[in-house]
Every structure is written in C-alpha cells, then in structure tokens.
N, C-alpha and C positions, 0 to 999 in steps of 0.2 A: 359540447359546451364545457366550461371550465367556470371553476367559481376565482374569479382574480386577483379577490384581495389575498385568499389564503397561499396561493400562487406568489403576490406581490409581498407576503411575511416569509413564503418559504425561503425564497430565494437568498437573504440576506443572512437567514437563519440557519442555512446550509452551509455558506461561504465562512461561516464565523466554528462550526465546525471542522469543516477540510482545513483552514486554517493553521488552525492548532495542531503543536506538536503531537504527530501520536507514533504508532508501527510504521504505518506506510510512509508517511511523510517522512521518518527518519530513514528506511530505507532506501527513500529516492535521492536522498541527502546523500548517502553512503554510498550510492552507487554511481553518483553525481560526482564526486570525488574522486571513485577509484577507474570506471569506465568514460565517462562524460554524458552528455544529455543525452545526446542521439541513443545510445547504446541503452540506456537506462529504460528510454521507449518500451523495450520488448517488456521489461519491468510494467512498465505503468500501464500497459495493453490487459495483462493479467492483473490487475490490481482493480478495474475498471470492472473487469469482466464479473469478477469476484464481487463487489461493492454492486453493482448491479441485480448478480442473483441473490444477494444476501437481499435487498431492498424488495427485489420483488416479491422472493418468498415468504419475507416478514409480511407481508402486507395480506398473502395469498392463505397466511394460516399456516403453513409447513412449519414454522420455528417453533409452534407448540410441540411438534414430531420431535425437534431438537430437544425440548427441554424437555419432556418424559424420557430419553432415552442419552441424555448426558456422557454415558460411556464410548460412544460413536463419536460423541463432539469431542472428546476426551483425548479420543487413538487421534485424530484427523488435529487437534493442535500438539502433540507432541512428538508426532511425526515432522508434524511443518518447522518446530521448535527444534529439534535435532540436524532436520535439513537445513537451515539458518547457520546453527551453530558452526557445524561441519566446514560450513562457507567460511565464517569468521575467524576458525581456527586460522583456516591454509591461508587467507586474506594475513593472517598477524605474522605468519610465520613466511611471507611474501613467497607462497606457492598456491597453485593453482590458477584456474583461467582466470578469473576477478582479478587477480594480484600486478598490480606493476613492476617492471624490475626498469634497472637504467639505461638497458639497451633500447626497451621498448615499450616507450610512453606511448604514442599512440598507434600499437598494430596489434594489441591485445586481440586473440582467440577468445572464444567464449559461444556458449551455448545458445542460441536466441530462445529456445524450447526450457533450456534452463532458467533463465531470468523472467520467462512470464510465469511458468511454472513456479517461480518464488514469489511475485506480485498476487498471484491468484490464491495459493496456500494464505497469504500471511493475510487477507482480507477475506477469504473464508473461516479461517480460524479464531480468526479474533472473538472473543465472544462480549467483546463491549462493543464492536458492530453492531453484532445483533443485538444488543440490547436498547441501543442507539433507535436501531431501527424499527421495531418493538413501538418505541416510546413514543418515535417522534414522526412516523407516517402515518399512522391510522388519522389524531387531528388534522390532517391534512386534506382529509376524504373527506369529499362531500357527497353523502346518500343520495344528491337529489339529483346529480349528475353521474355519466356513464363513467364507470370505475375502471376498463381500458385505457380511455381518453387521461382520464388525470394520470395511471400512474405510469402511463407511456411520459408525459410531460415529467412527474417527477422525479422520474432515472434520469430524463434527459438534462434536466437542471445538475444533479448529484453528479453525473459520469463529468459534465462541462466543469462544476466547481471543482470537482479530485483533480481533473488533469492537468486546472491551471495551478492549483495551488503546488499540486509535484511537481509541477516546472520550474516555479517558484524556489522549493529548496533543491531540486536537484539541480538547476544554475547558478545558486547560493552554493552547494556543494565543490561541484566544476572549478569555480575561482577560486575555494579552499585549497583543492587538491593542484589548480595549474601554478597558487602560490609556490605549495613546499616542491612542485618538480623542479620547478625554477631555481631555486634555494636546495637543488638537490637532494633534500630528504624524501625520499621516493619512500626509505625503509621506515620512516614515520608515518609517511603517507598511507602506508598498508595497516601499520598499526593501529591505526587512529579508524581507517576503515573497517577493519576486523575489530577491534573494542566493540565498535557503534552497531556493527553487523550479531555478535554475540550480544549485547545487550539488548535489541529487537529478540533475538531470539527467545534468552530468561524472560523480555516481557511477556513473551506470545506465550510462556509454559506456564507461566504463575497468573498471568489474568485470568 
C-alpha cells in the first residue's frame, strides 16, 4: 500500500529539483558537449547508481555514520574533486580520452568504467545530496505503511526524474558542442568543456 497524495507532491517536487542546475546536471551538460549523449550514458548509469544509494541510505539512517565521522566523507570528496579536475585540465589542454581533436569528432576512445566511475563519485560526494536527502524523504514516509514498498517507489520516481532531466542538458550540451565543430572550434570546444569540467570539480571540493 502506498499513501498517494504524498506520492502525488513527491513527484512534482523531485522533478523541480533534478531540474536545477547543480554537479551532475552540469556534468552531463559537459559531457554532452565533449562525447555526445550515447557516450555520456555510461556517466549518467553511475550518477543514477550514486543518487540511489545516497536516497536509500538517507532514509535507512547510515548518513548519521556519515555525519559523526566527516573525515571519511571528507577523503571520498576530494578525491572525486581531484579526479574531476585532472579530467578538466587534459579536457582544456585538448588531451586525453574526453578531448576532441579535428581529425576525430566522432570515434573518441574513452573509458566506459571511467565515466560511470565519474557519475557515481560526483553523486556520492556531493554532500548537499545528502542533505537533500536528509531533508526531504523522511516527510515522505508514511508510518502507517510498509516502508520497503514506499521507498522502492521513491528511488524509482528519483532514478526516472535524474535521468530525464540529464538528457535534457546533455542534448542541450550535444548541440552546443555539434555548433562550434561545425564552426570548427573544436579547441574552444575542449576549453569550454574543461572550464565547466574543473569548475564541477572546485564545487564538489568546497560544498
């Protein structure tokens, strides 16, 4: 059993969230740009994965483990914030798999184990996720019903709004970046990605 009005607020109330610029959204933007949608997928699969166990275990009581012990949450975002950065450099300096060059716009190498591995860091890390999540799934539980039931339905609502709304800017992205190949700034194009790619990063280190 499911209570459905709170079901019938959540949904609206999530989608006006995923919405909003934030990390993830900007990375799908970025990767939308430099790789294209398909490619970004592997991205948005760990980003999913991430936002999922962040929801569940807010809900389960483990983010109180997070927040007595800070320094764990600490190592684990400035790792992910260096791994970022790293990417943005070789992205600016148009090296590395991410990177476009002019011979080859679309036959890019690239890691698929890497780019989920950067969706999952940068939504585990985050720690206005978790506060997000924290805030705004427990009113969501209803005592009077089975607490499986609802919070299997309220991942499933969260995982559906994250994914469309990264589609959303990473095909917002795609047209940015199929603009400047067109217009030949490919070495803009890397810039513009690596800027957006290092500044996700400083967010994930300083939030």
């Amino acid at each position: 059993m499911l209570d459905l009005t709170l079901i019938s607020i959540f949904i609206p109330t999530f989608f006006l969230v995923s919405i909003t610029p934030g990390m993830c959204m900007t990375l799908a933007m970025t990767l939308g740009m430099s790789i294209g949608v398909r490619k970004t997928l592997w991205m948005m699969w760990g980003e999913l994965l991430g936002v999922a166990t962040v929801a569940i275990l807010s809900v389960l009581g483990v983010s109180s483990i997070m927040i007595k012990m800070p320094q764990l949450f600490n190592v684990l975002k400035i790792i992910g914030a260096l791994y970022l950065f790293f990417i943005g450099i070789n992205m600016w300096r148009s090296k590395g798999k991410l990177s476009l060059s002019n011979e080859q716009n679309e036959t890019l190498t690239f890691s698929r184990q890497q780019l989920f591995n950067q969706g999952f860091i940068t939504a585990i890390a985050n720690p206005k996720g978790w506060a997000f999540m924290i805030s705004l799934l427990p009113p969501f539980i209803n005592n009077n019903y089975a607490l499986p039931t609802q919070l299997s339905v309220l991942v499933a609502i969260i995982i559906l709004s994250e994914f469309f709304c990264m589609m959303l800017y990473a095909t917002g992205g795609k047209t940015i970046g199929r603009f400047l190949t067109q217009k030949n700034n490919v070495q803009l194009l890397n810039k513009i990605s690596g800027l957006l790619m290092i500044g996700v990063a400083i967010w994930l280190a300083i939030s």
